[in-house]
C-alpha positions in Angstrom: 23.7 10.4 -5.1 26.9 8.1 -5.9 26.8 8.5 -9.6 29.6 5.7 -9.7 27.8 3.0 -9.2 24.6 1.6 -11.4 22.9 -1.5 -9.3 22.7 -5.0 -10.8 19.6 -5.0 -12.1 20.5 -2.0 -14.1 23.8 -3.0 -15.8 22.1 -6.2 -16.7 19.2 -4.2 -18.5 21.4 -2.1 -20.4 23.7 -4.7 -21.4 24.8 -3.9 -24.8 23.4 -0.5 -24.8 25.3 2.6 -27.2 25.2 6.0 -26.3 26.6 8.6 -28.2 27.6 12.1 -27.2 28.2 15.0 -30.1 30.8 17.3 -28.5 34.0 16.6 -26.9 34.2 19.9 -24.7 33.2 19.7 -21.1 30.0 19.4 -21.4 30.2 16.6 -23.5 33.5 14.8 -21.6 31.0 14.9 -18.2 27.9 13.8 -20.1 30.0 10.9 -21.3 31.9 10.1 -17.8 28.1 10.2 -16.2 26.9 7.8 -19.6 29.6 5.6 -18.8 28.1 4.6 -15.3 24.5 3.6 -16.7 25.5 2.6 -20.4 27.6 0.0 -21.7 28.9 1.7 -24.6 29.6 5.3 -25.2 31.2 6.9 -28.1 32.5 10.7 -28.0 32.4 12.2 -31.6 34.1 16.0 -32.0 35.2 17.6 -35.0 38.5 18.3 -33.6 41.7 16.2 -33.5 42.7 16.4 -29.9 45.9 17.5 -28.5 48.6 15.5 -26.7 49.6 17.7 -24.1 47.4 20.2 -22.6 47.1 22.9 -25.0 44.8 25.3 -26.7 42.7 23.5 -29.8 41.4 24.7 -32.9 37.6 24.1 -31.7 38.0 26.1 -28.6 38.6 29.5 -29.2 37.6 30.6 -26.2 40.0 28.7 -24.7 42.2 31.7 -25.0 40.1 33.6 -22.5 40.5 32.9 -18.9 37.7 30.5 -17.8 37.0 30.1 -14.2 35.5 26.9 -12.3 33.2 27.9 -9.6 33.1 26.1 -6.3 29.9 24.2 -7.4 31.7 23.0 -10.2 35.2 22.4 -8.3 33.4 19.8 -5.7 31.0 17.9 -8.9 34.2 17.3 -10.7 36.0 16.1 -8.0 32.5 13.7 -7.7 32.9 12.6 -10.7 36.6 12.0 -10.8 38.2 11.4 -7.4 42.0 12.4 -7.7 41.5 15.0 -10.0 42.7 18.3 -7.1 46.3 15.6 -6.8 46.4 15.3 -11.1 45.9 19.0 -11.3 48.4 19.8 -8.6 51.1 17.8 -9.8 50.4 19.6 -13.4 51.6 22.7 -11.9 48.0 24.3 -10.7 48.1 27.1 -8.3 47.6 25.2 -4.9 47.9 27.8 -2.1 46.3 28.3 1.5 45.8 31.0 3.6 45.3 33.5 0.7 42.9 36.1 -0.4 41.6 33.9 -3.7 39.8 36.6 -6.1 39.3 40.2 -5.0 36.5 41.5 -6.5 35.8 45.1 -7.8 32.2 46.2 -8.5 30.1 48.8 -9.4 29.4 49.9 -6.0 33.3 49.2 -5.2 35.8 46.5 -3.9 33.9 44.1 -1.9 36.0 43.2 1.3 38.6 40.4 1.2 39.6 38.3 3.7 42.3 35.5 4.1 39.9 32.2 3.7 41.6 29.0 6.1 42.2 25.9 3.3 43.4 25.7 0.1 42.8 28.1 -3.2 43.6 26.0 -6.6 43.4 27.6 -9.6 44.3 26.4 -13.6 43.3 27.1 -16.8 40.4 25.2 -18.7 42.9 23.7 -21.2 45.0 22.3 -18.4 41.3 20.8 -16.7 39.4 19.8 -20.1 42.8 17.4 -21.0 42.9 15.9 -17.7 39.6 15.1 -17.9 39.5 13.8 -21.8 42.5 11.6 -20.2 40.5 10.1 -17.6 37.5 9.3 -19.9 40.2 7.6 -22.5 40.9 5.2 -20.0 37.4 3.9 -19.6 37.0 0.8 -21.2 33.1 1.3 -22.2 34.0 5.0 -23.8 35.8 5.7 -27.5 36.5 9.0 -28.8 35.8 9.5 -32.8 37.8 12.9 -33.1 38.1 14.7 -36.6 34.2 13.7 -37.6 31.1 15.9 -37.7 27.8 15.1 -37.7 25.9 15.4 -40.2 22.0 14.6 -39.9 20.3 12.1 -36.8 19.0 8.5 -38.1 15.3 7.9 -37.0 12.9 5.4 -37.4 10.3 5.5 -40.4 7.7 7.2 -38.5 10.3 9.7 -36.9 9.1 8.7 -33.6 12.7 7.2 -32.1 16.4 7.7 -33.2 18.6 5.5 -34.1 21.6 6.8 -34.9 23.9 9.9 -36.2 25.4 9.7 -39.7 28.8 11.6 -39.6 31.6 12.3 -41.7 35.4 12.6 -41.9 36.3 16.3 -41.8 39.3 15.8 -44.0 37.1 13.5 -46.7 33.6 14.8 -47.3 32.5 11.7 -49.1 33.3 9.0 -46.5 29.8 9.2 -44.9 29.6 6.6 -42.1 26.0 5.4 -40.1 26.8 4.8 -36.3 24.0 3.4 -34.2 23.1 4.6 -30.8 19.8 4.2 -28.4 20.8 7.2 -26.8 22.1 10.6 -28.6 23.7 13.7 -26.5 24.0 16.7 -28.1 26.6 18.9 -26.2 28.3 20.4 -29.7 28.0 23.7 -27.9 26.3 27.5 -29.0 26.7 26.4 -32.8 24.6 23.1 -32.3 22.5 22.3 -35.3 19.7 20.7 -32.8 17.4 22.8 -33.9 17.4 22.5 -38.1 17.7 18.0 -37.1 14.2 18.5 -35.4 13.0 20.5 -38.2 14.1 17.7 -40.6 12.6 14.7 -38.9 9.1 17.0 -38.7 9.6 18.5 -34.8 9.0 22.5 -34.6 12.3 23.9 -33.1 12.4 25.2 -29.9 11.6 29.1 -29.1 14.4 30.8 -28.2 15.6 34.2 -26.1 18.1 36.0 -27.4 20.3 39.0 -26.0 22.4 40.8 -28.6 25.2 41.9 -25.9 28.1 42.0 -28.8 30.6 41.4 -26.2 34.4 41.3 -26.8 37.2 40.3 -25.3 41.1 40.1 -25.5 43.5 37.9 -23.6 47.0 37.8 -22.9 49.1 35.2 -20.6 51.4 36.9 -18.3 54.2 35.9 -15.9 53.5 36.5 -12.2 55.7 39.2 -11.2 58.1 37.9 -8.3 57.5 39.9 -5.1 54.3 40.8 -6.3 53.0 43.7 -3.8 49.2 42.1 -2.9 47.7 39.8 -1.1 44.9 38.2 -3.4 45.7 35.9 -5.9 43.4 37.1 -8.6 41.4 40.3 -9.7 37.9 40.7 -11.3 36.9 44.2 -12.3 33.3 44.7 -13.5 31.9 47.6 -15.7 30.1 50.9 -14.2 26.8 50.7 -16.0 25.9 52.8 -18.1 28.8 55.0 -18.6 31.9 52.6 -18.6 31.8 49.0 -20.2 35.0 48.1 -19.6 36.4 45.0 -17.4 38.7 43.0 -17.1 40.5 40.4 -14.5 43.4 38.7 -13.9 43.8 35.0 -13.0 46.0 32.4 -11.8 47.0 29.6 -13.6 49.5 26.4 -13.7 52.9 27.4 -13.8 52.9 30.6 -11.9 51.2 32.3 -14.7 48.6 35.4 -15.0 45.4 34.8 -17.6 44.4 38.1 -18.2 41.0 39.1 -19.9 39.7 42.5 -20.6 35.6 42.7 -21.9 33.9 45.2 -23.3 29.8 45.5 -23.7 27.7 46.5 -26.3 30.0 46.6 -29.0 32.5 48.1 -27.2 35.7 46.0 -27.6 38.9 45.7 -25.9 42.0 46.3 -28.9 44.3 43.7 -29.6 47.6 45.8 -30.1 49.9 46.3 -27.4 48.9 50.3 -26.4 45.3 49.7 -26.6 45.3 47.2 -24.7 47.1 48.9 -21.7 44.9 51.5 -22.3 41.7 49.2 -22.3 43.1 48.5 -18.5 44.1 51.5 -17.5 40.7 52.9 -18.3 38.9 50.1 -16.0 37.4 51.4 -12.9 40.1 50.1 -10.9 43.6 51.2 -11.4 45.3 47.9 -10.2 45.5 45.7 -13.4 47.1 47.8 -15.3 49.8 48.8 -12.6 50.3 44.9 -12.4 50.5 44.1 -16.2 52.3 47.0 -17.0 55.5 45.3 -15.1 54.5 41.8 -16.0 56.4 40.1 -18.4 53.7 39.2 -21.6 53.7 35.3 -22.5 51.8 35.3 -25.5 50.6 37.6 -28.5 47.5 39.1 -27.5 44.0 37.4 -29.0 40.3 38.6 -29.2 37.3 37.3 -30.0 33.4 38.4 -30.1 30.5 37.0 -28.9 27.6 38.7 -31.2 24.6 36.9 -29.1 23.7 34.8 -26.3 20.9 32.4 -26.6 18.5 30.4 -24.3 16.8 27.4 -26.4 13.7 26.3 -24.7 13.8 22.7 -26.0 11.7 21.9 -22.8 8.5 23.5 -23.8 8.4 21.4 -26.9 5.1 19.2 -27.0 6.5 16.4 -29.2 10.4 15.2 -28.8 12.0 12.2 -30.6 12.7 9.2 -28.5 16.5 9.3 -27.8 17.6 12.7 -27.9 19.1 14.5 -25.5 20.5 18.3 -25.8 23.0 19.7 -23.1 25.2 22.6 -22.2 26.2 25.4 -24.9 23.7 23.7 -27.1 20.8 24.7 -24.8 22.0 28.1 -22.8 24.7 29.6 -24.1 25.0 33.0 -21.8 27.7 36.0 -21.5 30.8 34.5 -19.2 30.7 37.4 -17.4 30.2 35.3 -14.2 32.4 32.4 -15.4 29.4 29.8 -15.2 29.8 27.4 -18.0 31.8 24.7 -16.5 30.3 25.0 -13.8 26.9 25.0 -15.2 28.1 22.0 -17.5 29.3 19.8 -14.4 25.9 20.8 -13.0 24.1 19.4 -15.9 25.8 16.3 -15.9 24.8 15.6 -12.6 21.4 16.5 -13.4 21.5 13.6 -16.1 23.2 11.3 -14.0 19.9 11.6 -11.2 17.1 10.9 -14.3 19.4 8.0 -15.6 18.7 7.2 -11.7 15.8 7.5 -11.5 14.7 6.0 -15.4 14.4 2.5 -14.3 15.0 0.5 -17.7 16.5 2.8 -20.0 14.6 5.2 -22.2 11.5 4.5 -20.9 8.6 7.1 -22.4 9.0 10.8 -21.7 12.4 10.1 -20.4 13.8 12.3 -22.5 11.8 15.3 -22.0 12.0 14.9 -18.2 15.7 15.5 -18.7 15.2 18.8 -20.9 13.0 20.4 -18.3 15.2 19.5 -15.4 17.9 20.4 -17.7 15.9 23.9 -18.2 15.2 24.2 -14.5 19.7 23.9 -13.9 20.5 26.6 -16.4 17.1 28.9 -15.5 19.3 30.7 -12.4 22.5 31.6 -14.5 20.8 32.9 -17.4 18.9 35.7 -15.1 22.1 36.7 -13.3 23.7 36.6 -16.4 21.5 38.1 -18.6 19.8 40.5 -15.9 23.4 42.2 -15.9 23.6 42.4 -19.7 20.5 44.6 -19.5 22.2 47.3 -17.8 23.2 48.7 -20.6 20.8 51.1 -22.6 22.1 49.4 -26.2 21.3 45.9 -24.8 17.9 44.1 -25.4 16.0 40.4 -25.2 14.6 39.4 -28.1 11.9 36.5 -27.7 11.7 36.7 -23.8 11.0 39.1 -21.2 12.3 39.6 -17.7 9.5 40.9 -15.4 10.6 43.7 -12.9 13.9 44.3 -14.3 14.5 47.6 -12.9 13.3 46.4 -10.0 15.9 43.7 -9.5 18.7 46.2 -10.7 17.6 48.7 -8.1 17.6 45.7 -5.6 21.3 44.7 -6.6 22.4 47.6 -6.2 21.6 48.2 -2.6 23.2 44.4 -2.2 26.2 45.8 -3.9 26.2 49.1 -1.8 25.8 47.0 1.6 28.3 44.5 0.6 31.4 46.8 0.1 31.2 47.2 3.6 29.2 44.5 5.4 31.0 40.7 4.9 27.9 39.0 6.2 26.2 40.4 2.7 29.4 39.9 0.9 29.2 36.4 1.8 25.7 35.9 0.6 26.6 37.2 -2.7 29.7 35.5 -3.3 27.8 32.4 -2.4 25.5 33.4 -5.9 28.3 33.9 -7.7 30.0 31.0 -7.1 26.8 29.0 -7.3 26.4 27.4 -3.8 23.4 29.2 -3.3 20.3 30.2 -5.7 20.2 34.0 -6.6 17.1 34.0 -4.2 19.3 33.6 -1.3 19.8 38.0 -1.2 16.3 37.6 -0.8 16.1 35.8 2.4 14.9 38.1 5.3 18.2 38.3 7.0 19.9 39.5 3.8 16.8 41.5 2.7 16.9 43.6 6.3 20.8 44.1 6.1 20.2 45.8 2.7 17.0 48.0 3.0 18.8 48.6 6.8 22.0 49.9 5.4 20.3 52.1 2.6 18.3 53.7 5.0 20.6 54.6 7.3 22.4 56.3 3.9 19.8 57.6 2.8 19.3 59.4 6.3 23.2 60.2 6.2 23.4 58.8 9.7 25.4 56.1 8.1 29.0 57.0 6.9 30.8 54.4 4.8 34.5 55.4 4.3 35.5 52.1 2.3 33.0 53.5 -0.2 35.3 56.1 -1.2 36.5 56.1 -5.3 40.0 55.7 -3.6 39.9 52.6 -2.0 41.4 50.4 -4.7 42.2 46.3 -4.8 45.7 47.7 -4.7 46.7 49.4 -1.7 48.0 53.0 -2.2 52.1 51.8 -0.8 51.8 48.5 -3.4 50.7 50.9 -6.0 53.4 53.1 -5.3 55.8 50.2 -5.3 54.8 49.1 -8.6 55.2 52.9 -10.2 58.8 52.4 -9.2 59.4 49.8 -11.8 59.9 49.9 -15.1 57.5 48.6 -17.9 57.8 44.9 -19.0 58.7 44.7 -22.6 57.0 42.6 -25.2 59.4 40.7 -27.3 57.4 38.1 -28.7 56.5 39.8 -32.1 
């Protein structure tokens, strides 16, 4: 679907229309650039003031941690905003071809790399999120509110309809303001207060699933080494359930730089001083981040931050829903970035509101609304089990309020994907193809998949099948750049 264009007959029936989106993250700068095709008038309201250049802000913490856009979400955004692979580029973005992208390293060991034809780009989230806040200031139907908060959604007497969000300067709590809308977005991320508004205006609030993962991380930005020994661009270590919940990666970004995050599970955080840190990495199951930061020069002081919870909010399975109201990304599925799926699943969700604003007819016609929640619901359904199936590796780890039938079942399964994978690139594909959402996660389940796995463990299980890249020894690193690296001395942090 061409989500740039709205036909005649629609433009004309919204004519004068006001949508307003709560949230000036991703989520909420796509579901305004997809608004912005169908509505007249869209307004953008964020707590934060934004920045001028592209640069961490305060109501992105997590900004800090390296963020990833799948290919799913690479090709949407590009949809959305043609140009934006040049803008990025000439921002300084890693734009390289003929390279190993991301090696990754899991339980079952280094899954096999190969040098993919085309160009790899690569960039931080700051770097995307202000290119694309620039495009949407340049739309003449979209205004950005920044430094207000919403306080409390307007409705109509019986309750039945909204009509508007009553907001507040941050920096003067009594200048309260009343701005109408006929459409409200909610995309104010995993704090949203979605949940108490329905309560107020007499709607039950949604049942939720919880997982109580107490992840942590702790980030660093790094200077590529020059002459750097390997031929992948970026690194992904996972944990070894149960035993060691450490990870930690390393990516590209604009101006030849390293993000580098290191995660912990179940309460088990990464330190933020400069020894544990390099300890944190040199524990991982994989020796070759640590040999690579230990001789990179550090950029920045070292940050953390913990994610307590991860929450699914089933807004979808709500009988009654007011009239208006529309809640998106963080605000619905807010899952452990283990995967690096929230742009991506937030570029996904635009789209998905871009087809029911399609499809609607004349605007906010009944149960438009609630069609959009369960296709919303049906979008964010996949990443939440791969996401959340892999937080229940660990023993400490539970879901609260949901259940996930034949868990140990699907583990088991994974694991023989895993196994085959390391040395089979037809099964290495399929999975990469999950992980980078192209494909659904029932794709290792299709019969040509399912018969390389079961094949491959029988034949190990039979020991008539030897599998030498299997070995603990086979690193991302090869043995010589490892060696190479040893022979140089440790960077020195003199930042403070």
């Amino acid at each position: 679907m061409n989500v740039q264009k709205a036909t005649k007959a629609r433009q004309s029936a919204l004519n004068g229309k006001h949508a307003v989106v709560i949230g000036g993250s991703m989520a909420g700068l796509l579901a305004a650039r997809v608004l912005s095709d169908y509505i007249a008038n869209v307004t953008v309201i964020d707590r934060d003031t934004f920045p001028t250049t592209p640069e961490h802000r305060a109501g992105v913490p997590q900004s800090h941690h390296a963020h990833a856009l799948l290919p799913r979400g690479q090709m949407i955004i590009e949809q959305l905003f043609p140009g934006m692979s040049d803008d990025l580029r000439a921002d300084g973005a890693v734009s390289v071809h003929d390279v190993v992208p991301v090696v990754f390293v899991t339980p079952a060991g280094k899954l096999p790399s190969e040098r993919l034809p085309g160009e790899f780009m690569a960039f931080s989230r700051f770097l995307l999120e202000w290119h694309v806040r620039q495009r949407m200031m340049q739309r003449s139907n979209v205004r950005f509110m920044s430094g207000y908060e919403v306080d409390e959604l307007m409705a109509t007497p019986d309750h039945a309809g909204l009509t508007g969000v009553q907001l507040k300067r941050r920096d003067d709590k009594a200048d309260i303001e009343i701005l109408q809308a006929d459409l409200i977005v909610d995309a104010s991320g995993r704090h949203s207060k979605a949940p108490e508004w329905l309560a107020a205006l007499g709607y039950e609030a949604p049942s939720e699933e919880t997982i109580s993962s107490n992840l942590g991380y702790a980030s660093r930005f790094y200077a590529k080494p020059a002459d750097f020994p390997a031929d992948w661009q970026g690194i992904i270590i996972n944990g070894r359930p149960p035993h060691n919940p450490r990870a930690g990666l390393i990516l590209p970004i604009e101006q030849g730089r390293w993000h580098v995050t290191m995660g912990g599970f179940a309460g088990n955080y990464p330190p933020t001083d400069e020894e544990g840190f390099l300890q944190w990495a040199h524990d991982l199951a994989d020796p070759s981040i640590y040999e690579a930061i230990r001789v990179a020069e550090p950029l920045s002081p070292i940050r953390g931050y913990r994610t307590p919870a991860n929450r699914l909010r089933h807004f979808e399975q709500l009988d009654r829903w007011p009239r208006g109201l529309i809640v998106m990304g963080d605000a619905v599925c807010a899952f452990n970035p283990i995967y690096g799926q929230g742009m991506t699943v937030s570029a996904m969700g635009a789209m998905v509101l871009a087809e029911q604003l399609g499809q609607a007819g004349l605007l906010l016609k009944p149960g438009f609304e609630q069609q959009c929640q369960r296709a919303l619901a049906r979008t964010v359904a996949a990443p939440w089990l791969v996401a959340t199936g892999e937080d229940l590796r660990w023993p400490e780890i539970s879901l609260q309020g949901g259940r996930h039938v034949g868990t140990d079942v699907l583990h088991r399964y994974m694991d023989l994907v895993l196994q085959q994978a390391v040395t089979d690139p037809q099964v290495t594909q399929a999975y990469m193809a999950v992980i980078g959402m192209l494909a659904p996660p029932t794709a290792l389940m299709q019969p040509r998949i399912m018969g390389r796995v079961i094949g491959g463990a029988v034949r190990r299980a039979t020991n008539r099948y030897i599998n030498p890249s299997n070995d603990e020894a086979q690193f991302a690193l090869s043995p010589e750049a490892i060696a190479t690296l040893q022979m140089r001395p440790a960077a020195r942090y003199a930042h403070g």
